[in-house]
C-alpha positions in Angstrom: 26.5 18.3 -6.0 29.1 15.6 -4.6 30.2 12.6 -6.1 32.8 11.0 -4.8 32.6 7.9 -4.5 33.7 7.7 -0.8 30.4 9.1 0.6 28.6 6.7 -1.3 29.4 3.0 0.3 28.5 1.6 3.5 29.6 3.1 6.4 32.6 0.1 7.2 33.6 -2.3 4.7 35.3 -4.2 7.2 34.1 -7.8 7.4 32.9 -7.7 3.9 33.5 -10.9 1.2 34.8 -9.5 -2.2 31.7 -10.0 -3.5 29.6 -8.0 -1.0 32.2 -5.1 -1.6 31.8 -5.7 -5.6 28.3 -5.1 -4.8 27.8 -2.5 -3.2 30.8 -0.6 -5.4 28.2 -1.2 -8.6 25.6 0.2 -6.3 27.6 3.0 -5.4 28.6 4.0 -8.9 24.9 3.5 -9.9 24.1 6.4 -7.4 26.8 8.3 -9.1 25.6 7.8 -12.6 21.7 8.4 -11.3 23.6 11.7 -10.1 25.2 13.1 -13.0 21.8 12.4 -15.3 19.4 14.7 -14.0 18.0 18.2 -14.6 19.7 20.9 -15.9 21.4 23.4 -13.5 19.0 25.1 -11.6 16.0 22.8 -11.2 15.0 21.9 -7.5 15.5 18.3 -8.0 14.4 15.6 -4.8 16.0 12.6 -4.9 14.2 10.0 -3.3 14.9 6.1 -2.3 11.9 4.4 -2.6 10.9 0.9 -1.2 10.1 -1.2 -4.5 11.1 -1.0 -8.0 7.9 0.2 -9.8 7.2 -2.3 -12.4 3.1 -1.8 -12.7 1.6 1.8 -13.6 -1.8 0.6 -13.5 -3.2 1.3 -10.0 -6.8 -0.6 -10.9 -4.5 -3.6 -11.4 -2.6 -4.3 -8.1 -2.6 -3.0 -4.3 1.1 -3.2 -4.0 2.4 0.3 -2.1 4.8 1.5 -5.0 2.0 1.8 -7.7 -0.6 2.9 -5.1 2.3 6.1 -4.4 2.6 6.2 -8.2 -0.7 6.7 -7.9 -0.7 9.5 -5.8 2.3 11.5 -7.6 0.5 11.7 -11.6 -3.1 11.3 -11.1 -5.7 13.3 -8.6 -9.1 11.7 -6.5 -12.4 12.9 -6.7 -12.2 13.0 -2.5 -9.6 12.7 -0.3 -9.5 12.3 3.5 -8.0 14.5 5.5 -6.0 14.4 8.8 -8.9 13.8 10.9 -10.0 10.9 8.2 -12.7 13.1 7.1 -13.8 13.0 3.1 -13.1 16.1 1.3 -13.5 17.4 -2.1 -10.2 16.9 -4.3 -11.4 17.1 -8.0 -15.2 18.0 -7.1 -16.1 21.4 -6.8 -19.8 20.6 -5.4 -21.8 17.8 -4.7 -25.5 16.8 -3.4 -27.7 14.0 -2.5 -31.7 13.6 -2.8 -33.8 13.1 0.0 -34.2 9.7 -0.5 -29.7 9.6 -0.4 -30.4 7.4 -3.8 -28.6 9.9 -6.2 -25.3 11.6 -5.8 -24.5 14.3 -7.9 -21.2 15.6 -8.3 -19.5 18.4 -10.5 -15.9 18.9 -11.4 -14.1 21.9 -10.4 -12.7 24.1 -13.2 -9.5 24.2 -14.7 -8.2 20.7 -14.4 -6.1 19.5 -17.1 -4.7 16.5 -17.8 -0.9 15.9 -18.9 -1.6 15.7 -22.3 -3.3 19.2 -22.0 -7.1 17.5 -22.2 -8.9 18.9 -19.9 -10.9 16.4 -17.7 -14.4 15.5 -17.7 -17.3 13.9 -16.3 -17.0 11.4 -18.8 -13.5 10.4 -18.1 -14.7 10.3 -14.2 -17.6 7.5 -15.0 -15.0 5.4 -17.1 -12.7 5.3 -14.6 -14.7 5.4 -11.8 -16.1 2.4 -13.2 -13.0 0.2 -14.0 -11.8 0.7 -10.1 -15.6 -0.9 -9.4 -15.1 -3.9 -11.4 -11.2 -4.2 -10.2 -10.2 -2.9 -6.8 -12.4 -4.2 -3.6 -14.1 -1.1 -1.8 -15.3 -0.3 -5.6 -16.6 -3.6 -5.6 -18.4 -3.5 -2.9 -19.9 0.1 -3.9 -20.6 -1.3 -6.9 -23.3 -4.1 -5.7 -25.5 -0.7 -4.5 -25.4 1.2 -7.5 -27.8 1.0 -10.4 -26.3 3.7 -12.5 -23.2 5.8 -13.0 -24.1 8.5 -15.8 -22.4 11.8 -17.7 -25.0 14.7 -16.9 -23.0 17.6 -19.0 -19.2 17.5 -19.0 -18.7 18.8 -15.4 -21.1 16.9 -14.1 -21.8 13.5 -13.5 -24.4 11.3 -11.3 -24.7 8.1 -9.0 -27.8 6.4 -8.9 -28.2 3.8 -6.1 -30.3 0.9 -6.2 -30.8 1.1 -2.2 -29.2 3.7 0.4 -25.5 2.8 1.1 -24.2 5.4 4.0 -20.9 5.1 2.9 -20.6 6.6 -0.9 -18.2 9.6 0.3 -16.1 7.5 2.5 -15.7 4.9 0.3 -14.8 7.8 -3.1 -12.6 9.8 0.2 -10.4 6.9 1.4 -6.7 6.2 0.2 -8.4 3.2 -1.9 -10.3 5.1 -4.4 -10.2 5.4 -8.0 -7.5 7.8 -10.0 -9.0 9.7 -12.7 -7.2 9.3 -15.8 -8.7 9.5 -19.4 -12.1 8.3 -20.3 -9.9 6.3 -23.8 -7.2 4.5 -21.2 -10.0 3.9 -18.5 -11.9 1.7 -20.8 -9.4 -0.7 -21.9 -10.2 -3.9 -21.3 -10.0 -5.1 -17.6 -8.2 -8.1 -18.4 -4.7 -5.3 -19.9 -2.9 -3.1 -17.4 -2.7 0.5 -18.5 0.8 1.2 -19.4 0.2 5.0 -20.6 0.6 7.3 -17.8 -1.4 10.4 -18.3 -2.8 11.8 -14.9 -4.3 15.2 -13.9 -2.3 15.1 -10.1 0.4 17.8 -9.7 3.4 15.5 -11.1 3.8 13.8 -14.8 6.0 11.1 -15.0 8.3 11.3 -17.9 8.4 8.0 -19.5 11.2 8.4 -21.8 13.4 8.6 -18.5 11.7 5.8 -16.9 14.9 2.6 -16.1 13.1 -0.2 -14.7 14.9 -1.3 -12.0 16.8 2.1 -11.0 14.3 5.1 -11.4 11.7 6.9 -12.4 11.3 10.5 -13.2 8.5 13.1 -12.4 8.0 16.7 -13.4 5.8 19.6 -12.2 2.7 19.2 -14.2 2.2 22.8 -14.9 -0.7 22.7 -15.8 -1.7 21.7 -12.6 -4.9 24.0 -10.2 -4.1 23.4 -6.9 -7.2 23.9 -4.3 -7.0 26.5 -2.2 -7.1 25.3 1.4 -3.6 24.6 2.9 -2.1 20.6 2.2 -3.7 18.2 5.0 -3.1 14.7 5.1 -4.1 13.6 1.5 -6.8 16.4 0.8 -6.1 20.3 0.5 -4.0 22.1 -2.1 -1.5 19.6 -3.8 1.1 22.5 -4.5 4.7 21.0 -6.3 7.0 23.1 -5.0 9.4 20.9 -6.7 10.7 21.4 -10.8 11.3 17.7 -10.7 11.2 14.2 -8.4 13.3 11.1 -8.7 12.6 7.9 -7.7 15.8 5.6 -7.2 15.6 1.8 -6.5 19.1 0.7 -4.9 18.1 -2.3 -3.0 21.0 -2.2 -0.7 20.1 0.0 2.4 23.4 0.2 4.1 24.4 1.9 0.5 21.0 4.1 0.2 22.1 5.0 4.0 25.5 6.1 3.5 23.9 7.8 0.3 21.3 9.9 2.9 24.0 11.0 5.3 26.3 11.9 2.5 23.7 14.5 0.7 23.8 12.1 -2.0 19.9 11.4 -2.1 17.3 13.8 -0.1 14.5 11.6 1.4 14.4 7.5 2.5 11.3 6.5 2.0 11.4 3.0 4.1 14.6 3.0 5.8 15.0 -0.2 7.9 13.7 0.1 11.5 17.1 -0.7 13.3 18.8 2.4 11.2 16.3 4.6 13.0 18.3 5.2 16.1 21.4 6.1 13.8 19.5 8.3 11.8 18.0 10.6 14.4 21.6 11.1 16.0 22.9 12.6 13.1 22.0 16.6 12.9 21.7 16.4 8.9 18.4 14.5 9.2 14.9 14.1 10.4 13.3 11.3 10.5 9.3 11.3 10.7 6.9 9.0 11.6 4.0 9.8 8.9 1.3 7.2 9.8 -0.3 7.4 13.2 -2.0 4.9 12.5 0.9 2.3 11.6 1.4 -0.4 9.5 -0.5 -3.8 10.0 1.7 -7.1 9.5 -0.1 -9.9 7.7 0.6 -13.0 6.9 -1.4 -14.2 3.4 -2.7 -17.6 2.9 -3.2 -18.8 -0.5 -7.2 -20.7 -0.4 -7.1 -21.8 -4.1 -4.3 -24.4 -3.0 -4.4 -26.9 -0.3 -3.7 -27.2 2.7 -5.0 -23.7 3.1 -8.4 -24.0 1.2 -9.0 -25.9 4.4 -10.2 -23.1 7.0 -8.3 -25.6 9.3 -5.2 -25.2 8.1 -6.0 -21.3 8.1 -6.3 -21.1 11.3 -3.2 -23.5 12.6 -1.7 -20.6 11.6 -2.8 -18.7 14.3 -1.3 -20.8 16.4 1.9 -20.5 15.2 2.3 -16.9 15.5 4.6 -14.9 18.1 4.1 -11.5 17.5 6.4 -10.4 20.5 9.5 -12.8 18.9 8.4 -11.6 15.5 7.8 -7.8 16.1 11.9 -8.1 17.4 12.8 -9.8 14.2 11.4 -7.2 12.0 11.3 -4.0 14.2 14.0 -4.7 17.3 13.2 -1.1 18.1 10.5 -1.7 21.2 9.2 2.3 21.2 8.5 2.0 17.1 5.6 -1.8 17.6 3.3 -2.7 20.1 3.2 -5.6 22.4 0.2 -7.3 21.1 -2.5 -6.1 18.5 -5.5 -9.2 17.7 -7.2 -6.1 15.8 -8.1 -6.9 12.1 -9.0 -2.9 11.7 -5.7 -2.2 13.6 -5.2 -0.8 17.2 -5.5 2.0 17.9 -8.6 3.0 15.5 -12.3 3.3 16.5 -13.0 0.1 14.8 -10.3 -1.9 17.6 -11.1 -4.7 19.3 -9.1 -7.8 20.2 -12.2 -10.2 20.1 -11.0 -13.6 18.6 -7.7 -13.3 18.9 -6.9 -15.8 21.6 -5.6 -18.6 19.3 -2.7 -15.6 18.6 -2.0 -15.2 22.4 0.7 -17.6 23.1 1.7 -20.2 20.5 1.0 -23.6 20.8 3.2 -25.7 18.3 1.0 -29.5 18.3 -2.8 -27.4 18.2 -1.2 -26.2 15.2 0.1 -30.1 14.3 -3.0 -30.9 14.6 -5.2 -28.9 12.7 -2.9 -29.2 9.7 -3.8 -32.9 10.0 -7.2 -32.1 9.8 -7.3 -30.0 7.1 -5.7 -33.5 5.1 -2.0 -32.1 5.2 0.6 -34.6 4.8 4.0 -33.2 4.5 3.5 -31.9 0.9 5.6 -29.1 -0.6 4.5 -25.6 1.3 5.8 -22.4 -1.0 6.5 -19.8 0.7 7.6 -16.4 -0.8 10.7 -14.5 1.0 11.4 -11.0 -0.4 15.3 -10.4 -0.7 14.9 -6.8 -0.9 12.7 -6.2 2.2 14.2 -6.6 5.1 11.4 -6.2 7.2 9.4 -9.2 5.3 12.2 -11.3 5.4 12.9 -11.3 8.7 8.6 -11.7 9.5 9.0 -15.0 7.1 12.2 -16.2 8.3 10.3 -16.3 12.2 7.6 -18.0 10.2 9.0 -20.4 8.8 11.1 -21.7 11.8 7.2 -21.8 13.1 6.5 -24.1 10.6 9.0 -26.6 10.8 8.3 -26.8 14.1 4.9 -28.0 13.2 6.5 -30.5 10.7 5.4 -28.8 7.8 8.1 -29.0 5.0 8.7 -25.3 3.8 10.2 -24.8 0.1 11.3 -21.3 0.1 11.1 -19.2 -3.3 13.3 -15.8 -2.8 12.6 -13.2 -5.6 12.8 -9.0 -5.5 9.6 -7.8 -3.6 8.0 -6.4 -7.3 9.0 -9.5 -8.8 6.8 -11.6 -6.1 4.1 -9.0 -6.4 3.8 -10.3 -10.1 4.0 -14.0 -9.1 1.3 -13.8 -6.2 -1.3 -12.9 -8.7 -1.0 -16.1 -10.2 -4.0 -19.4 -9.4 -1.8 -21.9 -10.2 -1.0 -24.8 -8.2 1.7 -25.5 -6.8 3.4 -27.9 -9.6 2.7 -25.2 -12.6 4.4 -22.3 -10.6 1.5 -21.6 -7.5 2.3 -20.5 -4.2 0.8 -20.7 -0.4 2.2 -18.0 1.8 3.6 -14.7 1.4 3.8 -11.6 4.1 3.3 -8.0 3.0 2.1 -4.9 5.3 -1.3 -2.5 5.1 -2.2 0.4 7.3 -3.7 4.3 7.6 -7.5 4.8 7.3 -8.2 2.3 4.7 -7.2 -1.1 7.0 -9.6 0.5 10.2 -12.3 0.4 7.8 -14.0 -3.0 7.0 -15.5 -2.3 3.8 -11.7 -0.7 2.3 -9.4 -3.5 3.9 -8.3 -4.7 1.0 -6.7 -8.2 2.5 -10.4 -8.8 4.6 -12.2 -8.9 1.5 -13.3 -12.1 1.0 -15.2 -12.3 -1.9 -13.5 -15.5 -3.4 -12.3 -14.8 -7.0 -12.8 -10.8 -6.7 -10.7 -10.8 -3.5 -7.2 -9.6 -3.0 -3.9 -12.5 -4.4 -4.8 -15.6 -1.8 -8.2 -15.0 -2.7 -10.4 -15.4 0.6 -13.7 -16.6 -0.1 -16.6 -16.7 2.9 -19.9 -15.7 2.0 -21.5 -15.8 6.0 -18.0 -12.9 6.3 -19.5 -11.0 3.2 -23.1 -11.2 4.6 -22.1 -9.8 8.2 -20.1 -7.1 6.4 -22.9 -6.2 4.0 -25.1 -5.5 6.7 -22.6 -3.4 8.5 -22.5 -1.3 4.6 -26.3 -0.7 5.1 -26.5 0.5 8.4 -26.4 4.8 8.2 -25.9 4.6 12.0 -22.2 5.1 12.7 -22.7 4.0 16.5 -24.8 1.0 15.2 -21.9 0.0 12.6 -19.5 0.1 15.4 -21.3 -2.0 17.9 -21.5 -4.9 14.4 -17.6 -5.0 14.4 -17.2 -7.8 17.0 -19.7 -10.4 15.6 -17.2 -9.5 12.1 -14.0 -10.0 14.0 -15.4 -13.4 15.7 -16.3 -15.1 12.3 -12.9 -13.7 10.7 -10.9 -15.7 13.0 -12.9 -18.6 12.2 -12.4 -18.3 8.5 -8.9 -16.1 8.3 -8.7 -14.4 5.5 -5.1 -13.6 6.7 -3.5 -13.5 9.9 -2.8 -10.2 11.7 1.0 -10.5 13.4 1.9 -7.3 14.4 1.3 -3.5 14.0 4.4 -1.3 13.6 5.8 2.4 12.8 7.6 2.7 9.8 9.1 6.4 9.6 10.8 8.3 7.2 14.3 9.7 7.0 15.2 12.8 4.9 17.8 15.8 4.8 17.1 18.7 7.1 17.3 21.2 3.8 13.7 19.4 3.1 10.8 20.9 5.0 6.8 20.5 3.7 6.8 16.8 4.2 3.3 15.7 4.9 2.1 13.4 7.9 -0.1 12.1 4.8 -0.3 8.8 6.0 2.0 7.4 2.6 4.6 9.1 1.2 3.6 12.5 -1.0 5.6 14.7 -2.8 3.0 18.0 -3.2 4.0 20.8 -0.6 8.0 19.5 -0.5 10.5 22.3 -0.5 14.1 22.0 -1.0 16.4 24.7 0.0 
């Protein structure tokens, strides 16, 4: 493997302050040292960039993307969708419903294992099946229908509704659900993050080589019974192909860039959209849009603090929203965003529909004045959150906030490392102990179409996503959308939801992009997964 250090800085130097170029040399020799620390000789080793230094292993705990991938490397589902967003057994072998479609029963296929060399059971299922009810938002919403989650034998467990809910496979099938991990870490209190890392999925992180901050390292779980069908999407046989994956964090792209063209690294997992053009000129790579869906844009009110616990001062920020200025900002590339999405379950998707969304059409600077005024704003502090390691985000809040000032609203900007304000926006606080008001993050595949798993639309007040949306006439309309069995009726519900969510705005909607990914042409397997997998990669 190279190292030398030439092929691992930025393409041109020129231009550069000494500090910048001390910078990027640290980076570079960073690379070098993440290089010369790996596997023995031998081992098929992927080297990927990922987008955010992983910080939280417990994916009941947040929604940010890096855990959520985490997630999908070390632990396994009990259902996964595949490519035509379809729920499939993962871990079940066999399932069946009673006539009345009150009890679910479900048992385990043989042979899983977890990395510890347990083997898994229906009890660990029920533990942790129930911590991702009481914690993540489609389980809570399950949750309110079921009346009992019990251990038959130790393959087998049950679900016992209280009333029929249509959606029990979806909901256990979409990217959302719960990891199974043991029964003893499942039940930990819900107010500590799990910290152990012991999955059953087809990669085990090895925690002794774990460097906040730089990388992570994953082996082949051995152990590991793939299904039989072929890999699709998120569902099918989750083969490793590879001995062992590394995750590096190097914030600086142009570095990670030069990195990816060098040989350096194998796979960029969130390259910045105006290196896409670059990238697919040079023969070494392919770059790979993985989500047909794409990636929603959102902009998060906080509605613990004021002004935005006034639905007001919510909605001004419709007003203040050009997606066409801000799509340029963040994407530039015109063939990888669309002109205009008003869709809160994305474009695109059977659940689209732009009903609403005329506030968001062409912004109008004093309607947005004004409701601020009415929601009682009057020039106080407004803390925004600006990522300094996303560019994408920046750029989205950068557009925002000129929007703001516009409006006369005084803006304090707070810039920390995306994981960093990950931590930060779980915190109620107000604003004078450390409390925030905006921040901008991204959400897309199957589970944003779907109202009951679009984890930002939940607005069940304190068991909602950070911002913590709270309008029970939104919950009511989407609760009877959950009992309706009738897929055509559901569908024909989804405007009279979208018409009350732009009167209470949970968040804002500014934008719906592509976001591919860029790896050497030695790589083949990659998955159109939807996120970022690592089964069924080869490395030649």
């Amino acid at each position: 493997m190279k190292t030398e250090a030439k092929s691992l800085v930025a393409p041109s130097w020129s231009g550069l302050t000494m500090t910048e170029r001390l910078r990027r040399f640290i980076l570079a020799a960073v690379l070098i040292l993440v290089s010369l620390t790996t596997a023995s000789a031998g081992d098929t080793t992927l080297r990927a960039v990922v987008h955010a230094d992983l910080k939280i292993l417990d994916p009941t705990w947040t929604t940010i993307y890096i855990t959520n991938r985490y997630g999908y490397v070390v632990y396994d589902t009990l259902f996964a969708f595949n490519s035509k967003f379809e729920p499939t057994p993962q871990m079940v072998d066999s399932w069946s419903v009673t006539p009345d479609n009150l009890t679910y029963t479900f048992t385990l296929r043989p042979g899983l294992i977890f990395h510890d060399g347990q083997p898994v059971t229906a009890a660990d299922c029920v533990a942790s099946l129930k911590r991702w009810m009481a914690k993540i938002s489609a389980g809570q919403v399950l949750a309110q229908f079921v009346g009992s989650l019990e251990v038959v034998d130790k393959s087998t467990f049950k679900l016992v509704l209280k009333e029929p809910f249509g959606l029990v496979i979806e909901t256990l099938g979409a990217p959302g659900t719960a990891f199974i991990m043991p029964e003893r870490i499942a039940n930990k209190p819900l107010t500590e993050q799990i910290t152990e890392s012991i999955g059953s999925g087809p990669f085990k992180m090895l925690k002794d080589q774990w460097r906040p901050g730089n990388k992570v390292v994953f082996a082949r779980h051995e152990g590991y019974v793939p299904r039989k069908e072929p890999a699709d999407y998120l569902s099918g046989g989750k083969i490793a192909k590879l001995d062992r994956l590394e995750w590096l964090y190097i914030p600086d792209a142009n570095t990670t860039l030069s990195a990816l063209m060098a040989g350096e690294i194998d796979y960029f997992e969130a390259p910045p959209l105006d290196f896409i053009r670059l990238m697919k000129d040079d023969p070494n790579l392919t770059v790979l849009n993985i989500d047909h869906l794409g990636l929603q844009a959102l902009i998060r009110p906080n509605s613990l603090n004021p002004p935005f616990n006034n639905y007001k001062a919510r909605q001004a920020l419709l007003y203040l929203v050009d997606q066409a200025e801000t799509m340029q900002a963040v994407v530039g590339d015109d063939s990888l965003y669309m002109r205009f999405c008003g869709a809160f379950f994305l474009c695109n998707s059977s659940n689209e529909t732009d009903v609403g969304s005329a506030p968001m059409r062409k912004p109008d600077i004093e309607k947005a004045r004004r409701l601020l005024k009415e929601a009682g704003y009057n020039g106080e502090k407004i803390v925004v959150l600006q990522p300094t390691d996303r560019p994408q985000y920046s750029a989205a809040m950068t557009v925002l906030i000129a929007q703001l000032r516009k409006a006369g609203v005084n803006v304090d900007i707070q810039s920390a490392d995306w994981s960093t304000i990950s931590v930060r926006r779980a915190r109620k606080e107000p604003i004078d102990k450390g409390g925030w008001n905006l921040f901008i993050t991204t959400q897309g595949g199957p589970d944003t179409a779907n109202p009951l798993t679009n984890g930002w639309f939940n607005s069940r007040c304190e068991h909602a996503n950070a911002g913590w949306a709270c309008d029970d006439q939104l919950e009511a309309l989407l609760g009877k959308w959950m009992r309706e069995s009738d897929a055509v009726k559901r569908r024909s519900m989804i405007d009279a939801i979208q018409t009350r969510a732009y009167e209470s705005v949970p968040y804002i909607p500014f934008g719906q992009f592509f976001q591919p990914i860029a790896f050497r042409k030695n790589i083949t397997g990659v998955l159109e997964a939807g996120l970022p997998v690592y089964w069924n990669i080869e490395k030649k």
